[in-house]
C-alpha positions in Angstrom: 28.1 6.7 15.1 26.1 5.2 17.8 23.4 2.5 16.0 22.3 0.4 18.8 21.9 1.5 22.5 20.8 -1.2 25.1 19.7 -0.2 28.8 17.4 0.3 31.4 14.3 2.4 30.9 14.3 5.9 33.2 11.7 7.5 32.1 9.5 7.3 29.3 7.7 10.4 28.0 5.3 10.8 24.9 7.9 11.7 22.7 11.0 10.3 24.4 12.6 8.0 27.0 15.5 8.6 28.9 17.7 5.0 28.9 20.3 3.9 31.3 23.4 3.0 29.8 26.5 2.3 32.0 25.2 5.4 34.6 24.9 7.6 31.6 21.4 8.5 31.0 20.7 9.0 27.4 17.4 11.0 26.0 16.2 9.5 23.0 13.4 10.9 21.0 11.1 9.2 18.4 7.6 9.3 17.2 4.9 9.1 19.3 3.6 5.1 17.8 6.9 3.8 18.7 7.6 5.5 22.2 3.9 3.9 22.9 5.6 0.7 21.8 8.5 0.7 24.7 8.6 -1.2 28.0 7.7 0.9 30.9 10.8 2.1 33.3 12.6 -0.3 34.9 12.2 -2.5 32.1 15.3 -3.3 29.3 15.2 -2.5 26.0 17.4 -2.4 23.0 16.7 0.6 20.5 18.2 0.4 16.8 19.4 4.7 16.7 20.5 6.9 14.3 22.7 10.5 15.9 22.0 13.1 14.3 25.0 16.2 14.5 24.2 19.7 13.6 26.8 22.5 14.4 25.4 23.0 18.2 23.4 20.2 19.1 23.4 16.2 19.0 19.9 14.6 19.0 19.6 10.4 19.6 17.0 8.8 17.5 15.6 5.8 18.6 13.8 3.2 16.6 12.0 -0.4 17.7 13.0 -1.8 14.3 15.6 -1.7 11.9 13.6 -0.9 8.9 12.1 2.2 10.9 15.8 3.6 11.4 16.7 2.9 8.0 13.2 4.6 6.5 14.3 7.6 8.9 17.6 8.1 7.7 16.4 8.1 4.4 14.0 10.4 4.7 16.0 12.9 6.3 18.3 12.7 2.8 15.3 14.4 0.8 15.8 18.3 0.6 13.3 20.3 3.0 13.0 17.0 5.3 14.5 17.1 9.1 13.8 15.3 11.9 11.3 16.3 12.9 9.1 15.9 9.8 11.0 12.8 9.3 9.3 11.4 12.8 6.1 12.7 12.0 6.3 10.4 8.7 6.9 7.6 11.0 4.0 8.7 13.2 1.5 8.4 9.8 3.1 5.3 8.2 4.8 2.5 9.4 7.6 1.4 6.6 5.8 -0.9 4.7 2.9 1.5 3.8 5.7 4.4 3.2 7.7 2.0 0.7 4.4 1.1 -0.9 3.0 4.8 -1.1 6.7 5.9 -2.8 6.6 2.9 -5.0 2.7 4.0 -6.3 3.1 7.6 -6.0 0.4 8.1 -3.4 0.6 11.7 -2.5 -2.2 11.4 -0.4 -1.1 8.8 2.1 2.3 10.1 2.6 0.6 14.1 3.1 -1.0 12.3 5.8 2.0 13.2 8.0 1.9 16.3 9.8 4.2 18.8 8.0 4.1 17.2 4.7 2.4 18.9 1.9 1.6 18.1 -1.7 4.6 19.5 -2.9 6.9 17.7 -0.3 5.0 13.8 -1.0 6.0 14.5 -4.5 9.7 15.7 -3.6 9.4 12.3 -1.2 8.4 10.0 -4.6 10.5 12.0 -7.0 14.2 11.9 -5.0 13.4 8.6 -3.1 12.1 6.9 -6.4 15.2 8.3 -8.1 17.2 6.4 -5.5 16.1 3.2 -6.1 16.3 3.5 -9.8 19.5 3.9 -9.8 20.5 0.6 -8.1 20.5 -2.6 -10.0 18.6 -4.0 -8.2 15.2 -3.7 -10.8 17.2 -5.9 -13.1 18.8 -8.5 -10.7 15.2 -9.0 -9.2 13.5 -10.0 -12.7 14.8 -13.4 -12.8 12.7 -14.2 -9.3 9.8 -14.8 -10.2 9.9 -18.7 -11.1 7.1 -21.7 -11.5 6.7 -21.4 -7.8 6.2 -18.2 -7.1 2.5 -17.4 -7.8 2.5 -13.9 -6.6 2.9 -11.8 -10.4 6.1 -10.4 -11.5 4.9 -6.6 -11.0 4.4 -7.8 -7.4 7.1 -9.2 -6.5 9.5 -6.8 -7.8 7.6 -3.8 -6.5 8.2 -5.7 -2.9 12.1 -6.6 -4.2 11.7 -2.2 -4.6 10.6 -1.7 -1.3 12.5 -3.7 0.7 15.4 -1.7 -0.9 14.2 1.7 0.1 14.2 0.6 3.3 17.5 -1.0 3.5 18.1 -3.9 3.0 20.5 -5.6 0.2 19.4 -6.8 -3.0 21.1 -10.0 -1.9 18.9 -9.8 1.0 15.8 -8.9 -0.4 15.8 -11.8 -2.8 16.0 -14.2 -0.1 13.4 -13.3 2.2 11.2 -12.9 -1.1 12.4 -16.4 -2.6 11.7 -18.4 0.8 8.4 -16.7 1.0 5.2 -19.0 0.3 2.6 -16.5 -1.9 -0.1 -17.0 -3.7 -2.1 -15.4 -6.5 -4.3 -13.1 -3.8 -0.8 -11.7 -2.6 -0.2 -7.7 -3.4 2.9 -5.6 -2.7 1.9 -4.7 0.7 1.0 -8.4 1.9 4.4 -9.4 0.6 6.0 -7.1 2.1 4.7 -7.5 5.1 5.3 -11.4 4.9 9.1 -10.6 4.1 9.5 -7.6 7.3 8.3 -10.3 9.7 10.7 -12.7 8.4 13.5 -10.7 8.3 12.6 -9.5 12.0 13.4 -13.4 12.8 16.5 -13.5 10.9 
């Protein structure tokens, strides 16, 4: 498994860049918002990737972040979902607004992605909710939400929730939530958007 390349940019098209890597030059697609995101060639970068094997073909993804990798290899778990589709998901949402449209059951942000339908935003909610259900992780976060913590209890856990479909441990989760200062005006989607540019610095 190859889940970090670092190099020199090559070439940098609008739905790929070509990285140098010890002479080799590796292709590496990935959604349009995030190629826009890379240094021009010449420049280094460091690209968190996920390879993807089918019976005649290996195909590099390339992500700027780690939650984006990790929202991309789950998405690709949900029946009817390739890579393709998966990118175009990451093209329409960035991962906080995914987490936060599974976590509500907003069909109508996630069919904002090219390729997905009614029927495949509720396959999305239904498997990927299903997931996250089945970790302990609803349970362990309850006990979170103390004196100081002024963000509500459906908040916070909904962010706990998110964090999870995107990756991260339950162990990690609570932390970055715990150190977090909120208030009574946060919602899920400012906490979570708090805690992914913590954890960006951890």
């Amino acid at each position: 498994m190859i889940a970090r390349v670092n190099g020199q940019v090559l070439q940098r098209m609008s739905d790929s860049v070509v990285v140098n890597v010890n002479g080799l030059g590796l292709r590496i697609e990935s959604a349009p918002r995030i190629i826009a995101q890379l240094p021009p060639a010449g420049d280094e970068l460091t690209l968190f990737t996920h390879l993807h094997v089918r019976e005649n073909e290996l195909t590099l993804f390339g992500f700027n972040l780690e939650e984006e990798m990790h929202l991309f290899s789950l998405l690709i778990t949900v029946s009817g979902i390739g890579p393709k589709i998966a990118l175009q998901v990451l093209e329409a949402l960035d991962p906080s607004s995914f987490a936060l449209a599974v976590l509500q059951g907003d069909i109508k942000s996630l069919t904002r992605a090219k390729g997905i339908g009614k029927k495949g935003a509720e396959r999305i909610i239904l498997e990927l909710k299903d997931k996250v259900a089945k970790s302990d992780f609803v349970a362990e976060s309850e006990s979170l939400a103390g004196p100081e913590q002024l963000a509500g209890d459906n908040v916070i856990n909904d962010a706990l929730n998110a964090l999870v479909v995107l990756g991260y441990s339950a162990k990690e989760a609570e932390a970055v939530i715990t150190s977090l200062n909120t208030s009574e005006e946060d919602n899920v989607e400012s906490l979570l958007r708090k805690a992914l540019r913590k954890l960006s610095k951890w």
